[in-house]
N, C-alpha and C positions, 0 to 999 in steps of 0.2 A: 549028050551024056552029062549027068547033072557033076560036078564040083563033089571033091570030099570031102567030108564036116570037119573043118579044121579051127581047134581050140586057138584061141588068143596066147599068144606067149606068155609069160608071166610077168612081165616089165613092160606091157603093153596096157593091161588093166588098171584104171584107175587108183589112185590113194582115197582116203576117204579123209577131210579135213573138217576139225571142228574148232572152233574159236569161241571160248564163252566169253563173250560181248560184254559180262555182269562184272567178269571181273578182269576183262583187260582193262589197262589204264594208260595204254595208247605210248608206252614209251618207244613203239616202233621197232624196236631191237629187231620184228623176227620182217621188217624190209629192208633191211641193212641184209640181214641173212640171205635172203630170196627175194629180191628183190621185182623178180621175173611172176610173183604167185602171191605178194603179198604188197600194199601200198596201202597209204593215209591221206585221206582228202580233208580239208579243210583243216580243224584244228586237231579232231577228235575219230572222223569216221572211216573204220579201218575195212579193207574191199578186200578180199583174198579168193584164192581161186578155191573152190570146195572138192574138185576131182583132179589132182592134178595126175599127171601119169607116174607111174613107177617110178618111169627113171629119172624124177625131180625127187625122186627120195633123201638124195645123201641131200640138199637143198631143204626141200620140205623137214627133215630132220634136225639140220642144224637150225633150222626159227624154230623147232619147239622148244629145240632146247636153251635156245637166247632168250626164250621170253623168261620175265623176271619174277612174273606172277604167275606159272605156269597154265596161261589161259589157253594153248594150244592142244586139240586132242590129234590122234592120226592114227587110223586103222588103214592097215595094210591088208589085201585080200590072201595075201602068201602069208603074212606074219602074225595078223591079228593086231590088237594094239599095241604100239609103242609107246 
């Protein structure tokens, strides 16, 4: 008997993260924040996770809101962007 088609929860679905590269200026703020989704290697190059899951939200939220140059975007599949 085949499974019934069952929808992903809504905290199971990815965030969507975007970082403009052009204008961050690497002061790190948002891996102090989340440190778990966002890190800096060498002097300047910053590695972040681009899907993280929902419920890194209040985490992915507070880096965007740490950064200083607003170089963080984050679409939420429930909310749309933040």
């Amino acid at each position: 008997m085949p499974e019934p088609d069952r929808q992903a929860a809504p905290d199971s679905r990815p965030l969507r993260v975007l970082v403009d590269l052009n204008r961050c200026q690497a002061y790190a703020q948002c891996c102090y924040a989340a440190p778990a989704h966002f890190t800096i290697e060498g002097r300047e190059a910053l590695f972040y996770d681009p899907a993280p899951l929902a419920e890194a939200r209040a985490d992915i939220e507070r880096a965007r809101i740490s950064c200083p140059v607003q170089a963080i975007r984050v679409e939420d599949p429930e909310r749309g962007v933040l």
